[in-house]
C-alpha positions, 0 to 999 in steps of 0.5 A, a space after each residue: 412391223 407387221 409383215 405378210 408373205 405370200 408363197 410361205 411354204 415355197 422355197 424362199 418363203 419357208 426360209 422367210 418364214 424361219 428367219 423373220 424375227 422380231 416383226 409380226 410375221 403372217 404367211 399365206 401358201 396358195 391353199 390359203 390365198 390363190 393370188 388370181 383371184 383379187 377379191 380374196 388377196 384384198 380380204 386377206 391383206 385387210 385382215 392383216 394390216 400389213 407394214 410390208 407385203 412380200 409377194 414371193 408366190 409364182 409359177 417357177 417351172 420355167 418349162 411348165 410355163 411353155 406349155 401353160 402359158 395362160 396359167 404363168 400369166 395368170 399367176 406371175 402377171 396378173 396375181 402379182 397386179 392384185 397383190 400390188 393393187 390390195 398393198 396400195 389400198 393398205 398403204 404397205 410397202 411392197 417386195 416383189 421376187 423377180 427374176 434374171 429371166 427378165 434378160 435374154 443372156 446374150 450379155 457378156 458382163 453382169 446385167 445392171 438393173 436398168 439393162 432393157 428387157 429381153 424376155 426368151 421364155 413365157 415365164 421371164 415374160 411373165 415376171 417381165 410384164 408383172 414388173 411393169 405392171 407393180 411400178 405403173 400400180 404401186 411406184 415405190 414397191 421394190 423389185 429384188 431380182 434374183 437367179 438359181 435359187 437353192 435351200 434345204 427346204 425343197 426340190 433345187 439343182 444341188 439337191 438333184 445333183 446330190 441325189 443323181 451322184 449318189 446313184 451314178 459313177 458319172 453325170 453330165 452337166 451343162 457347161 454353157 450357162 452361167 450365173 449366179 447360185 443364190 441361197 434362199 437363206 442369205 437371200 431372205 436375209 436381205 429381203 428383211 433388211 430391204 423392208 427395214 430400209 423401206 427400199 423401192 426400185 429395182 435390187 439385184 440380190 445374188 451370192 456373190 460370184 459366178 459359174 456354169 452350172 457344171 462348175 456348180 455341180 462339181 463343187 456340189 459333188 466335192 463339198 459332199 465327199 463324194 467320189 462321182 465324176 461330173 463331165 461338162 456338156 453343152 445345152 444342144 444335147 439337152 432338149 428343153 421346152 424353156 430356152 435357157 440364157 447363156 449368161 445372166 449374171 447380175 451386178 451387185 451394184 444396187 445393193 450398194 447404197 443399202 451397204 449389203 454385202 453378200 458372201 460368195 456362193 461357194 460359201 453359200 454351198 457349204 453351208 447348204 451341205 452342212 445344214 443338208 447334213 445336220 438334217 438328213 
């Protein structure tokens, strides 16, 4: 199978590009190919000739996308529309990354994967106005949502905790979110077999079990040995341009027919730490 990737050199997509064994694997960063500019996402497809397209490029500084509203449609709406549109004339099957931000977390069980949209920031709006977009262009692409996503190749909430613990006796962290931390290794493995099982509609794909961010923070400060006190806060005492979701949880639901299980996010954590260590 050969496979494309675009936003190889983001977090997810170095993991993809370091785990996808066995296919033929190409990878364009947005120095290689700007996904807004259609003519150039259609060149490239077509010189590759992809089984599978993955588009996991975005704009993901939810709080950037506040202020820079026309560039977070740009890139997370409109290239995603090109991309779909180049994989249909290559007759690729396509995997889009997508987002719990679709949802406005008012939800107090898991979000299933037909729950309606409820976007509260220009950048869930965005990736909610590409997955209309992608199932109108190409129907049998897959939509794979996923939440907090955290890997030892780039800037992510465990990387930012270990960094500010080490230079603090004490941090603060919000206690009034939840959902769920996803490790860019185990997701990438998923999103292999989910263009191995040519897989189409919606997938929620998170490490199993959920948590505030203060409880993800505490079990980041534990795992590490490290002796920083980590206190709970609330969202009001933090000023932010983007509206968090209170709680956006995933169900797993949809992976069952695929027989996917994923491991538990505090297994997930840990070896995140160890590899963080291996590599230090």
């Amino acid at each position: 199978m050969r496979t494309m990737i675009f936003g190889s050199s983001g977090l997810l997509g170095t993991a993809l590009m370091r785990r996808w064994k066995g296919d033929e694997v190409t990878g364009f960063n947005s120095a290689d190919v700007d996904i807004r500019n259609g003519g150039d996402v259609l060149s490239a497809v077509r010189s590759c000739k992809p089984d599978c397209v993955v588009l996991s490029a975005a704009y993901t500084n939810v709080d950037g996308c506040e202020s820079n509203r026309d560039l977070a449609f740009a890139v997370n709406t409109d290239g995603a529309a090109n991309v779909a549109r180049a994989a249909l004339k290559q007759g690729a099957h396509l995997l889009f990354l997508s987002t719990d931000y679709v949802f406005d977390g008012t939800k107090m069980s898991p979000y299933e994967i037909d729950d309606a949209h409820n976007p509260q920031t220009v950048y869930g709006l965005s990736k909610s106005r590409a997955e209309t977009l992608l199932q109108e262009t190409i129907p049998q692409c897959c939509i794979v949502r996923t939440s907090w996503l955290f890997g030892t190749n780039g800037r992510c909430f465990p990387d930012t905790i270990l960094k500010v613990a080490a230079q603090q006796p004490e941090i603060e962290v919000v206690n009034d979110q939840v959902g769920c931390p996803t490790s860019t290794n185990d997701l990438a493995d998923v999103l292999i077999q989910l263009a191995r099982q040519q897989a189409r509609g919606i997938v929620h794909v998170t490490n199993n079990g959920a948590c505030s961010w203060f409880d993800f923070a505490r079990e980041i400060v534990r795992g590490s040995g490290m002796k920083t006190s980590v206190r709970p806060t609330s969202s009001e005492t933090l000023s932010r341009p983007a509206r968090r979701p209170k709680y956006s949880v995933l169900s797993s639901s949809s992976l069952g027919p695929y027989q996917i299980v994923m491991p538990s996010w505090q297994n997930a954590l840990g070896r995140y730490l160890e590899e963080r260590l291996c590599t230090a």
